[in-house]
C-alpha positions in Angstrom: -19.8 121.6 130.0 -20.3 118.2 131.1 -21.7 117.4 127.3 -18.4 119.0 126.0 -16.1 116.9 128.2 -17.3 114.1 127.1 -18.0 114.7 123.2 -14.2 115.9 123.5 -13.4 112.6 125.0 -15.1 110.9 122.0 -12.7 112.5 120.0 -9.7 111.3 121.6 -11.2 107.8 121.9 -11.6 107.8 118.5 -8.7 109.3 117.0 -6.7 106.6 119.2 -9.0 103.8 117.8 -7.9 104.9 114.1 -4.1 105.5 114.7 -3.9 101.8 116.2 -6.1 101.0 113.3 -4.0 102.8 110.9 -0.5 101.0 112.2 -1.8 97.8 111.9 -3.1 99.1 107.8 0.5 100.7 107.3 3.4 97.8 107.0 7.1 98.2 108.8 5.8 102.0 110.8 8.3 100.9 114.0 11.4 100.2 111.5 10.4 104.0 109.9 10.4 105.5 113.2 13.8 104.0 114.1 15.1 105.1 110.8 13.5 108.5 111.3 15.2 108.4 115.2 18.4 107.3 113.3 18.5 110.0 110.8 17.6 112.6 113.4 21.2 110.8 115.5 23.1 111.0 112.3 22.3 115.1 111.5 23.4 115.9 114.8 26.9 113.7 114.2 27.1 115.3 110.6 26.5 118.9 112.5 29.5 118.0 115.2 31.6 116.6 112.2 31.3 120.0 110.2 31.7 121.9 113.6 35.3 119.4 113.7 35.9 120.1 110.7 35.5 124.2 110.9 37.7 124.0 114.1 40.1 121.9 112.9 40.3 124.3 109.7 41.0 127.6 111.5 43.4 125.4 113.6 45.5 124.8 110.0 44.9 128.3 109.2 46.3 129.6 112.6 49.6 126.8 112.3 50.0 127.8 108.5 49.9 131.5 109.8 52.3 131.0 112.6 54.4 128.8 109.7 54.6 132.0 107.2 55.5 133.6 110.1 58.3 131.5 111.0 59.6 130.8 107.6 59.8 134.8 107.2 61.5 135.0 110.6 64.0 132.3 108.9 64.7 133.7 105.7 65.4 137.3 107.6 68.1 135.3 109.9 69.8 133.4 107.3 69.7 137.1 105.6 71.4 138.4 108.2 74.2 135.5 108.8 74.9 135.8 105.1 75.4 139.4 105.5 77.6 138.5 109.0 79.5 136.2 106.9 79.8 138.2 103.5 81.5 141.0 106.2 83.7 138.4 107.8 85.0 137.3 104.1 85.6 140.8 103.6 86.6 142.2 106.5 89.0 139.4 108.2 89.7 136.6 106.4 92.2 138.7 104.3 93.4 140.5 107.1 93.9 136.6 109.1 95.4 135.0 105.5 97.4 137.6 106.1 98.7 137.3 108.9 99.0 133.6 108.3 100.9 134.2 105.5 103.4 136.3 107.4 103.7 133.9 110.1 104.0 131.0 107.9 106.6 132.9 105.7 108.4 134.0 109.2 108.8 130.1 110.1 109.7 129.5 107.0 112.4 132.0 107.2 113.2 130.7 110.7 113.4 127.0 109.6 115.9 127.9 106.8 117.9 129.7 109.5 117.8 126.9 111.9 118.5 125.1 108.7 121.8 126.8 108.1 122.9 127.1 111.4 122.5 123.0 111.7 124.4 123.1 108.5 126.9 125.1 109.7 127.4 123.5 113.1 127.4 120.0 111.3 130.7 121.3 109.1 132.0 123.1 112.1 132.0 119.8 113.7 133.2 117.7 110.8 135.9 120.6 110.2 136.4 120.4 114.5 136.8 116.3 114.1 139.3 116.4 110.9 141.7 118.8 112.8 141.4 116.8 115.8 141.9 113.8 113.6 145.0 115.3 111.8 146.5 116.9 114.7 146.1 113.3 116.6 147.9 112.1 113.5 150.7 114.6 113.4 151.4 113.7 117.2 151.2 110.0 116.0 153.9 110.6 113.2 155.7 113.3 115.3 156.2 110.0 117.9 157.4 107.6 115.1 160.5 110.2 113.7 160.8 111.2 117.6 161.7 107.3 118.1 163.6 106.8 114.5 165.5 109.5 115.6 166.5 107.8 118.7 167.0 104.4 116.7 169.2 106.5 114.7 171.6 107.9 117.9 171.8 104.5 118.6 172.6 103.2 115.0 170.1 102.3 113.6 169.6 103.0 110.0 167.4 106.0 109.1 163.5 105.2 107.6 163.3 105.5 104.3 160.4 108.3 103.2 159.1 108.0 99.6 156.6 110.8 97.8 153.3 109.6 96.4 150.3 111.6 94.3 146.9 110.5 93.7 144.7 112.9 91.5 141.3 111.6 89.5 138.7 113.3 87.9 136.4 113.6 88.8 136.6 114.5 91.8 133.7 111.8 93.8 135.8 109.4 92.3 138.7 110.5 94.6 136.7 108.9 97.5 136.7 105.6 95.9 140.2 105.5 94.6 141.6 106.3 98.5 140.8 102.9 100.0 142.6 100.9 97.0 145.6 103.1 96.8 146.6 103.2 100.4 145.8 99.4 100.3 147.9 98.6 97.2 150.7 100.8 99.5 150.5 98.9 102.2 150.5 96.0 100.5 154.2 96.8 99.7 155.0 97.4 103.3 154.2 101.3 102.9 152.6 103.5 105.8 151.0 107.0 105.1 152.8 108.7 107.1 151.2 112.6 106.1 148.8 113.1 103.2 148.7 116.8 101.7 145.9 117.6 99.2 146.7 115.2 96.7 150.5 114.5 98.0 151.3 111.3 99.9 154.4 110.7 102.3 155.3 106.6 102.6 157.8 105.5 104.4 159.0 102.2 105.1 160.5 101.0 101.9 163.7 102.2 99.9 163.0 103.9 96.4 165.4 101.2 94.8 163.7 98.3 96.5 160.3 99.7 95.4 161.4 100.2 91.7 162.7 96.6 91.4 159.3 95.2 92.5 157.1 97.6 90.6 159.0 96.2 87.6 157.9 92.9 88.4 154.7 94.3 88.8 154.6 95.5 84.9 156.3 92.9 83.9 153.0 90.5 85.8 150.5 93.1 84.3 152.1 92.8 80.4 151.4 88.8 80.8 148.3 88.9 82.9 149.8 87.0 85.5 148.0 86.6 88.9 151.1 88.8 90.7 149.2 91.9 89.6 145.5 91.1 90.9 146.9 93.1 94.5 146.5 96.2 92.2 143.1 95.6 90.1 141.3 97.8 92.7 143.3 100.6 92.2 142.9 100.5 87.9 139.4 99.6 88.3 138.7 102.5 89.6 141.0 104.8 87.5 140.2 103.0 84.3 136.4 104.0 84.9 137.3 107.7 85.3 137.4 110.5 82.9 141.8 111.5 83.8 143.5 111.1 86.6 147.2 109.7 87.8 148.3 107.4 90.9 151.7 107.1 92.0 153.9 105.8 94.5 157.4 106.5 94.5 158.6 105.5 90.4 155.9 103.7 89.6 152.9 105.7 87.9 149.4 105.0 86.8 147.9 107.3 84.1 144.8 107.3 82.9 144.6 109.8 79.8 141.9 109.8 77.7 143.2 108.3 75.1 144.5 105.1 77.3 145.2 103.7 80.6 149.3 103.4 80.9 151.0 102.0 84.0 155.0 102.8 84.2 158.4 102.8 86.5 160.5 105.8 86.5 164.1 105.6 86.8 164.9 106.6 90.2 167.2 109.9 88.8 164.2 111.1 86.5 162.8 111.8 90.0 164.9 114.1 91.1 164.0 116.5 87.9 161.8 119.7 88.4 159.9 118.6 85.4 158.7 115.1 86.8 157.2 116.6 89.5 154.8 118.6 87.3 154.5 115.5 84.6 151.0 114.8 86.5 149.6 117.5 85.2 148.8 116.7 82.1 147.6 113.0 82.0 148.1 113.0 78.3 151.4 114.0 78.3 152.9 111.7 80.9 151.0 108.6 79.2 153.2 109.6 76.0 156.2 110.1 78.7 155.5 106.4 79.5 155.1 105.2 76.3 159.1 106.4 75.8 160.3 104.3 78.7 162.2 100.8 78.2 159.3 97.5 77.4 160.5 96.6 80.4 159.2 99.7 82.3 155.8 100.1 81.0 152.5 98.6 80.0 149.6 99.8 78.2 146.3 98.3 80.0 143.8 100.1 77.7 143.5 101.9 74.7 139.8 102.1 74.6 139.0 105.0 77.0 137.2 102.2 79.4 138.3 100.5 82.2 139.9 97.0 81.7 
């Protein structure tokens, strides 16, 4: 035994004896090792790298899963709010256009009621305002005779009352022809005292005294004298219509188509039946002018335009 123990310690002795002999023989052995150590580090990092890389590939897996799963449960909910929506678009939007339609045609209707009734109430109130406007005037002129007829008891002399017409076509021009007219009147100390429809009442002025200056006035308007510029409102404005006829007491202005002809009456042509329909046909009481003394009439335009 004892032989054995140390024959096998021989062995060891000498297997030592050639190793350290053999790493001294064998060039860069510790920088092997290291690399062999090295190696042996870097398989177990490449092992947990491929056990990363396995995990984090179910972990994709599972997320694209649950994805799939969601973009499914997506596409069924947008499915079923296009079906809620395709019923709503059938179901109640024509039943609410409806409905709006009615209500918008019902305030429609209403407005156009309130409309008329505005409308109404407006002429009401314009109709209300010209009554009380020509009632305050018939109190006014009611007043004035009232007092001339106390004048008169007391004796004075009566007011003289002549007639007047004013007709133009067409008729807007009537509402710019008013304004000159009365003017022109009272311009030759004339007062309206009543107007009827086209009818005029003056007063203030004898028909005689009135017929010597309106042949002055004719006489001014044949020379173009300055006298007659008082009355270039009144033929503007008849000159630029289509017919029409002022007058006050003898003196007339017609405006036929044909011309524009201004004229003084004698004072017992007025008293005829015919004269008082003469206006009626501007033509014909142009011509009717035309036949009166030079002296009584003048012919302001033959064109058919103003002057």
């Amino acid at each position: 035994m004892t032989v054995v123990l140390v024959l096998l310690c021989l062995a060891i002795a000498g297997r030592e004896l050639y190793l350290a002999f053999e790493r001294k023989r064998i060039p860069g052995a510790p920088e092997i090792a290291d690399i062999r150590t090295q190696l042996r580090a870097l398989k177990g990092t490449r092992d947990e790298l491929e056990s990363l890389r396995a995990s984090q590939r179910e972990q994709l897996d599972r997320l694209t899963r649950e994805q799939d799963r969601d973009r499914e449960a997506l596409g069924a909910a947008d499915a079923r709010i296009r079906s809620l929506i395709a019923q709503i678009n059938d179901r109640m939007v024509p039943d609410v256009n409806d409905k709006l339609s009615r209500q918008r045609e019902a305030l429609a209707t209403q407005d156009e009621a309130l409309t008329r009734q505005d409308e109404a109430l407006t002429r009401q109130n314009a109709t209300v305002d010209a009554l009380a406007a020509e009632v305050a005037g018939l109190r006014a002129n009611l007043a004035r005779r009232l007092d001339q007829a106390v004048a008169a008891s007391l004796g004075a002399e009566p007011l003289d009352v002549v007639g007047g017409v004013l007709r133009v076509a067409p008729a807007s021009t009537r509402a710019l022809l008013t304004l000159p007219y009365e003017r022109f009147a009272e311009d030759h100390g004339l007062r309206v005292e009543l107007t009827d429809a086209d009818r005029y009442y003056l007063s203030g002025r004898s028909p005689r005294a009135l017929e010597s200056d309106f042949i002055d006035l004719v006489r001014a308007l044949r020379a173009g004298s300055e006298e007659a510029a008082r009355m270039e409102d009144v033929l503007d404005v008849l000159g630029s219509a289509d017919r029409g006829a002022a007058q006050i007491g003898p003196l007339l202005v017609v405006r036929a188509p044909e011309a524009l002809v201004c004229g003084v009456l004698p004072l017992a042509e007025l008293l005829r039946p015919e004269t008082a329909r003469l206006l009626d046909d501007p033509s014909s009481a142009a011509r009717r002018l035309r036949n009166l003394p030079e002296t009584r009439f003048a012919v302001l335009s033959e064109t058919g335009t103003s002057r």
